[in-house]
One Martini backbone bead per residue (centre of mass of N, CA, C, O) as a GRO file, in nm:
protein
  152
    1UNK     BB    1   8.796  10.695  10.573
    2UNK     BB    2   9.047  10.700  10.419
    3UNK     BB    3   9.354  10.946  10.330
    4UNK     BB    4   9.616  11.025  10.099
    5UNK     BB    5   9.801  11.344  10.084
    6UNK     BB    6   9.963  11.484   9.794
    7UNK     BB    7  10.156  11.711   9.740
    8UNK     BB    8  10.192  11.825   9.387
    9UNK     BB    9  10.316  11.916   9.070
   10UNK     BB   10  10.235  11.611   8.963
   11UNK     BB   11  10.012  11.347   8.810
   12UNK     BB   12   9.978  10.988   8.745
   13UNK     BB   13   9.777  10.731   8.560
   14UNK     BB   14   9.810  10.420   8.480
   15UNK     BB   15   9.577  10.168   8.324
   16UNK     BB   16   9.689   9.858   8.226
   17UNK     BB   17   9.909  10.002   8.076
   18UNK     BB   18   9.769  10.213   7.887
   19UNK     BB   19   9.643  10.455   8.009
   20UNK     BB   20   9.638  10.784   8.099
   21UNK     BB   21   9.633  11.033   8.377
   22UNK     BB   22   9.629  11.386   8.456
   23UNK     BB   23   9.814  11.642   8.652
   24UNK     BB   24   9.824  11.944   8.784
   25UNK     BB   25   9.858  12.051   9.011
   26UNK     BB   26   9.796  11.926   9.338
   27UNK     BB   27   9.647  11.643   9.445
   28UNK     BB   28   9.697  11.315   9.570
   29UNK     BB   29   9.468  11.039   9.611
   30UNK     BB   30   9.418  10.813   9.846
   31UNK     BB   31   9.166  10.587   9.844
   32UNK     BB   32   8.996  10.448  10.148
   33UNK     BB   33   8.741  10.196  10.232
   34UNK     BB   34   8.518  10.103  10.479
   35UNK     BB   35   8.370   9.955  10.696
   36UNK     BB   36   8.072  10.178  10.722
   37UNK     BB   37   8.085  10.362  10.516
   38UNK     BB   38   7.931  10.642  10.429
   39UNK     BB   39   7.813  10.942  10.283
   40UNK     BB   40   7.914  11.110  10.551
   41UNK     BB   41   8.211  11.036  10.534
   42UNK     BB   42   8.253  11.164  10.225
   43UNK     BB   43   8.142  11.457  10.308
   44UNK     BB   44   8.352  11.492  10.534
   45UNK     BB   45   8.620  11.458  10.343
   46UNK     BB   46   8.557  11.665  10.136
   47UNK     BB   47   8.551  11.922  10.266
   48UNK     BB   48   8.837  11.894  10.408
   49UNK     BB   49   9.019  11.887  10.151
   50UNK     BB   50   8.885  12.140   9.986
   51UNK     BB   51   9.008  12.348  10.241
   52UNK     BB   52   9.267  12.256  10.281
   53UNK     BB   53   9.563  12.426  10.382
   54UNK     BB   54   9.896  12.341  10.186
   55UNK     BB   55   9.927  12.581  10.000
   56UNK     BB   56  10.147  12.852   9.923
   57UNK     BB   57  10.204  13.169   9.945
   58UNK     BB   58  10.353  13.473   9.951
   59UNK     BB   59  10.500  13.355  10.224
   60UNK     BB   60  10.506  13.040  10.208
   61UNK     BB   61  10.242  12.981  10.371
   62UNK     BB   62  10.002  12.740  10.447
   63UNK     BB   63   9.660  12.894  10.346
   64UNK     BB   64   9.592  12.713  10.064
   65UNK     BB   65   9.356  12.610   9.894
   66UNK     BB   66   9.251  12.403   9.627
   67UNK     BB   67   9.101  12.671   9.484
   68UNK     BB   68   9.294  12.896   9.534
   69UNK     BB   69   9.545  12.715   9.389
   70UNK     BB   70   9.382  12.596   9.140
   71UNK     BB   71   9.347  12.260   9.163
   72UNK     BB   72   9.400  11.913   9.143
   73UNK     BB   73   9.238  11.569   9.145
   74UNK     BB   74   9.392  11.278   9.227
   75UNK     BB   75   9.179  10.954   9.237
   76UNK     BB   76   9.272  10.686   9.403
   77UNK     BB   77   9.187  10.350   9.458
   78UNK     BB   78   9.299  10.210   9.795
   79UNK     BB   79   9.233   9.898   9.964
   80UNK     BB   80   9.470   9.887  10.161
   81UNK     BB   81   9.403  10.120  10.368
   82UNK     BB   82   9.231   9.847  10.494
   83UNK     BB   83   9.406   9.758  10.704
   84UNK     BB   84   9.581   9.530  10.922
   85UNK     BB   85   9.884   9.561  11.144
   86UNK     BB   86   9.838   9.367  11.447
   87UNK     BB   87   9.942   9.116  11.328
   88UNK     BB   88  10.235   9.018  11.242
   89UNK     BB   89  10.319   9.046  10.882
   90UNK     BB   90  10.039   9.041  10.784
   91UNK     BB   91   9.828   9.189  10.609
   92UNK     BB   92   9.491   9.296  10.685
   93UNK     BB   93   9.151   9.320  10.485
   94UNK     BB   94   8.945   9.351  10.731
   95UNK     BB   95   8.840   9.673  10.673
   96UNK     BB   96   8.748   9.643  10.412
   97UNK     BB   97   8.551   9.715  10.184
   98UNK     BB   98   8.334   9.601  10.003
   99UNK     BB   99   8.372   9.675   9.670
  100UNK     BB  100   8.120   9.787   9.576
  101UNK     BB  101   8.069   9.979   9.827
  102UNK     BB  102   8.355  10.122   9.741
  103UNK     BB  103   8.273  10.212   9.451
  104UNK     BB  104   8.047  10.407   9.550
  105UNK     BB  105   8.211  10.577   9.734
  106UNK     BB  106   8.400  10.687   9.538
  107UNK     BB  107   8.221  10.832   9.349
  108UNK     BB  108   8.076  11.009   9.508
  109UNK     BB  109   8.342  11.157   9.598
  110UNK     BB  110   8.425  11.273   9.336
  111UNK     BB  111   8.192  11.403   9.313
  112UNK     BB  112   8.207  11.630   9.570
  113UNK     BB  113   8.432  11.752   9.483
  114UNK     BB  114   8.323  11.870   9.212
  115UNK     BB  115   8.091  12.029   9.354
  116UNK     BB  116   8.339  12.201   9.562
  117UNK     BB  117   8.572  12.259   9.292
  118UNK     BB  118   8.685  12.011   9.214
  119UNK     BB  119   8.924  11.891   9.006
  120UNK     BB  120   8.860  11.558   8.870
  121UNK     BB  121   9.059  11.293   8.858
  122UNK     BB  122   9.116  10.947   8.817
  123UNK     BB  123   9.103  10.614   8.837
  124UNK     BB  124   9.061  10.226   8.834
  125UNK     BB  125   8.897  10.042   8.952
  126UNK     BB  126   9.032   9.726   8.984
  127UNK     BB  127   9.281   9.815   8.898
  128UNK     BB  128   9.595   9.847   8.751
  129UNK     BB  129   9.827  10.081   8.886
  130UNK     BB  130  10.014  10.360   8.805
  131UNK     BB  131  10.154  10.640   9.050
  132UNK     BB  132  10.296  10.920   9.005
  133UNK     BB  133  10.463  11.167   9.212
  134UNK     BB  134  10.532  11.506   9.253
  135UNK     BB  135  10.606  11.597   9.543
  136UNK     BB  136  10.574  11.907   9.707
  137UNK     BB  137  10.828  11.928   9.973
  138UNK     BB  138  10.692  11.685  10.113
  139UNK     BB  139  10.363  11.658  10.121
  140UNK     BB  140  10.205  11.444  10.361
  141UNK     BB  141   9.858  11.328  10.427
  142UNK     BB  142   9.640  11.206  10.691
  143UNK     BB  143   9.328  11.070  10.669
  144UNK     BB  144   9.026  11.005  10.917
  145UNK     BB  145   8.683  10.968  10.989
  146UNK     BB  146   8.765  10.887  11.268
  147UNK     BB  147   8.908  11.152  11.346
  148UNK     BB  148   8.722  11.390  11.280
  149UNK     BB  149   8.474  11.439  11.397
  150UNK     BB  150   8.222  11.524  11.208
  151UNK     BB  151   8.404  11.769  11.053
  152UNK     BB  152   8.502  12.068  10.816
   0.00000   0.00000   0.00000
């Protein structure tokens, strides 16, 4: 699983050109899902996430994680994340899960997220959407269980 990770000030997603959901601080979280991704891919990152340290104390460090800092998650599906751009100039999206596979695992992570104490708001699977982020730092950070060695 990929994750980008932007500390927000806050962000909302329009789904469809219609409804829109929002949050206050926290964080906007693009996932994607890759192919072999499994429960374990997402108890690990969402552990990861949800402990985070990235909000600032009263020293201004980063010090607080979300639940610290009060904070809520934007939960976007984002299957470009499972790109791969090192052929050409055409990016190749043989690396993400297959939709319905990425679908169960989007909300599992949602669920996982929710479970460790982050108010999670959601974008939805497969549809057009609108993501502002008023980012605040600004914080992105890249979160990778490839590269996380299944640790928490």
């Amino acid at each position: 699983m990929r994750a980008v990770v932007q500390r927000a000030l806050s962000a909302s997603v329009t789904i469809n050109g219609g409804e829109t959901r929002s949050i206050g601080r926290g964080l906007a979280v693009f996932l994607g899902v890759v192919k072999g991704d499994t429960e374990r891919e997402a108890d690990v990152l969402a552990g990861k996430l949800s402990g985070l340290r990235v909000f600032s104390d009263e020293a201004d460090k980063m010090n607080l994680s979300l639940s610290d800092a009060g904070g809520q998650v934007l939960l976007i599906p984002n299957f470009t994340l499972g790109t791969d751009c090192k052929k050409g100039r055409r990016p190749s999206f043989d690396l993400a899960a297959p939709p319905d596979r990425a679908r169960e695992l989007f909300l599992y992570f949602a669920d996982r997220l929710g479970e460790l104490g982050a108010p999670v708001v959601t974008g939805e699977f497969g549809a057009d959407m609108r993501v502002p982020v008023d980012n605040d730092g600004p914080v992105t950070i890249i979160l990778d269980t490839e590269k996380l060695g299944g640790t928490t």
